[in-house]
Structure formats: structure tokens, C-alpha cells
Backbone as CSV, one residue per row, in Angstrom:
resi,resn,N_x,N_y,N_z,CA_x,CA_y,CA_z,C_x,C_y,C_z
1,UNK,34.730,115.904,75.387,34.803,115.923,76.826,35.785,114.870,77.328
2,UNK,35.465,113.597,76.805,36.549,112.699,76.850,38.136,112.739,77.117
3,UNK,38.764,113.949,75.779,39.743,114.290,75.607,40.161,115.095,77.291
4,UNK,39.615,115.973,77.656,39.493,116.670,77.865,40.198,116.086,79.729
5,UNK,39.354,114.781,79.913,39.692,114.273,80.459,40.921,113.744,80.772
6,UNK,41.160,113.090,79.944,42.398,112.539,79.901,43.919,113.664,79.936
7,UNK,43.491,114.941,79.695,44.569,115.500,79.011,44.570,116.276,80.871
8,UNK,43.423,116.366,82.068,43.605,117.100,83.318,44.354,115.862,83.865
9,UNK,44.045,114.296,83.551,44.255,113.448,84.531,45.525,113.241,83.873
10,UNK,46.120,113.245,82.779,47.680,113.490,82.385,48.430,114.366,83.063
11,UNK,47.890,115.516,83.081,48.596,116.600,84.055,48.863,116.432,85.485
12,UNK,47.801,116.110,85.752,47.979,115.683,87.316,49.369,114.639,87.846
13,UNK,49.084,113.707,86.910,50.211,112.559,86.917,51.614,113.164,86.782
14,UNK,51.724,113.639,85.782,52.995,114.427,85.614,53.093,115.525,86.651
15,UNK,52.156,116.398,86.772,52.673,116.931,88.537,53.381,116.477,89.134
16,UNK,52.347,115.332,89.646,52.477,114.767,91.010,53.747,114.212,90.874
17,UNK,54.298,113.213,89.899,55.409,112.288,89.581,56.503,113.282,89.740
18,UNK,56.461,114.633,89.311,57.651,115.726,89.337,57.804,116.287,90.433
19,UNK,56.642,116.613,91.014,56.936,116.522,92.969,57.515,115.872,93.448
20,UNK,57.077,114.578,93.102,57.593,113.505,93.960,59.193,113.016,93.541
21,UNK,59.688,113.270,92.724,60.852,113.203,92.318,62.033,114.870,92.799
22,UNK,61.440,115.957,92.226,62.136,116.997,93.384,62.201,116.838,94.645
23,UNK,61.174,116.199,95.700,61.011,116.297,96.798,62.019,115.128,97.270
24,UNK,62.171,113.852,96.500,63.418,112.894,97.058,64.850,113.108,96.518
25,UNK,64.804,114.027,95.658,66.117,114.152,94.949,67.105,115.635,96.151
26,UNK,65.926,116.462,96.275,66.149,117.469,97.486,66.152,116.777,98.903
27,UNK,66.056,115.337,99.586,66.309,114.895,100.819,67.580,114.132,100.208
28,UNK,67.800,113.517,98.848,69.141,112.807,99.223,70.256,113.855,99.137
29,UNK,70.081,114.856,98.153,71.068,116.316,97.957,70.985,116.571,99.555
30,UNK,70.185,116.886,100.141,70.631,117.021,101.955,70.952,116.637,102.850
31,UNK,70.478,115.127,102.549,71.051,114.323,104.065,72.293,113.506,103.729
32,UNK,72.310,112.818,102.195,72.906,112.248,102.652,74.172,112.555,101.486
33,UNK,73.972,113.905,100.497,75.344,114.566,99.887,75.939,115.690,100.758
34,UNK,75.186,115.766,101.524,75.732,117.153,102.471,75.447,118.829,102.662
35,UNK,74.686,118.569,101.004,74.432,120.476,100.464,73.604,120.831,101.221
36,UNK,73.678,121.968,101.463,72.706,123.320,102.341,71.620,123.348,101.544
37,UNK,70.371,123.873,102.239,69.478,123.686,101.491,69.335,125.195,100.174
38,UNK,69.940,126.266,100.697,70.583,127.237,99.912,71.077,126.923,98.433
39,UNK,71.882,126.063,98.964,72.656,125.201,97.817,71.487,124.833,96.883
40,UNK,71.051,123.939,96.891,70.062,122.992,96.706,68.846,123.990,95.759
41,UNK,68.426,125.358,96.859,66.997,126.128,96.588,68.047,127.021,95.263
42,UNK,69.143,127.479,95.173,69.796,127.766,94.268,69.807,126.723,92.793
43,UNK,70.352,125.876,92.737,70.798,124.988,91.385,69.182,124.556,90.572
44,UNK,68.383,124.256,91.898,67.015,124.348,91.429,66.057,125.881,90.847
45,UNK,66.187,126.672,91.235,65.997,128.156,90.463,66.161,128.064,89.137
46,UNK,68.012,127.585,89.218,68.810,127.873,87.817,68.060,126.668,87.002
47,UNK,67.664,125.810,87.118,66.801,124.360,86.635,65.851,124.843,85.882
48,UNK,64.921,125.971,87.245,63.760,125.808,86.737,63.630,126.935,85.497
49,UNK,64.337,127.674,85.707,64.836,128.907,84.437,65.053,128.310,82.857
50,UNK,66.138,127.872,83.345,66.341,126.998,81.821,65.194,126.227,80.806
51,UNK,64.786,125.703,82.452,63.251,124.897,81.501,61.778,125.735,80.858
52,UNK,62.239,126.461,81.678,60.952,127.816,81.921,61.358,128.754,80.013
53,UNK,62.866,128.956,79.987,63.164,129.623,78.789,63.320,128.415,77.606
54,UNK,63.205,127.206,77.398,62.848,126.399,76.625,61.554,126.234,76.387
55,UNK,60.722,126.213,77.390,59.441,126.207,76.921,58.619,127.662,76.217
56,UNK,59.496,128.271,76.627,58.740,129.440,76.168,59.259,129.779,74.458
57,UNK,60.616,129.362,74.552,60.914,129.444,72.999,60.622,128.399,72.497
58,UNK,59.962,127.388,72.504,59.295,126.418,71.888,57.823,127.066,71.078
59,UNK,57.161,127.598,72.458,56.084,128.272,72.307,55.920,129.570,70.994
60,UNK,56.999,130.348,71.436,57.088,131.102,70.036,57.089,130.388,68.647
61,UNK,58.399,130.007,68.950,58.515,129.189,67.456,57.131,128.551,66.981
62,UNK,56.503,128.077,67.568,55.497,127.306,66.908,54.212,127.996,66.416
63,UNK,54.212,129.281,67.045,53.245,130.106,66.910,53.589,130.994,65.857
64,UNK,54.735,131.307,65.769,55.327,131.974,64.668,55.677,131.465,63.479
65,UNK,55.895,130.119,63.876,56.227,129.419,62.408,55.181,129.720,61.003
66,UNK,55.519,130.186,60.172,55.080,130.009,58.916,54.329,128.477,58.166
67,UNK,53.186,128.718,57.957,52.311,127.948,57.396,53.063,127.271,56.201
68,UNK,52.892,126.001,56.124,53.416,125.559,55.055,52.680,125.502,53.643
């Protein structure tokens, strides 16, 4: 149960910390580099894709990997 703990209140942290880092990295990209928020809701898509298709081929691989 312990574990169990630690591993929701890990998550949370890392959420929150990744919110909070998109959410100031998307006001300085706007106010004060100039990009549209278009701009911005674009390069982040392409972000979240990339990360989205790394994790998922991580996921295979490891599931597929052959027993040693």
C-alpha cells in the first residue's frame, strides 16, 4: 500500500510541475516572443506526438522483448 502511495503522490508532482512549466513557457512564447497562440497550440501538438510515439514504442519493446 505504501508503494502505492508514493508512486500516485509521484505522479501528481510530475503533473503538476509539467503544467506548471507548459503554462509559463506558453505566456513567455506569447507575450513576450510574440507567437500567436496558433503558433504556440501547433509546435505543442507536434511535442506532444513525438513524446506520445516514444512512449509508446518504449512500451512495445519492453513487452515484446524476449526473456533472457
Amino acid at each position: 500500500m505504501g508503494n502505492r502511495l508514493v508512486l500516485v503522490l509521484t505522479f501528481a508532482v510530475v503533473t503538476g510541475s509539467g503544467a506548471l512549466v507548459a503554462f509559463i513557457l506558453g505566456y513567455v512564447a506569447h507575450y513576450d516572443l510574440g507567437l500567436s497562440r496558433v503558433e504556440i497550440r501547433d509546435s505543442a501538438f507536434i511535442a506532444v506526438a513525438m513524446l506520445v510515439i516514444m512512449l509508446a514504442t518504449e512500451s512495445v519493446r519492453r513487452r515484446w522483448q524476449k526473456p533472457k
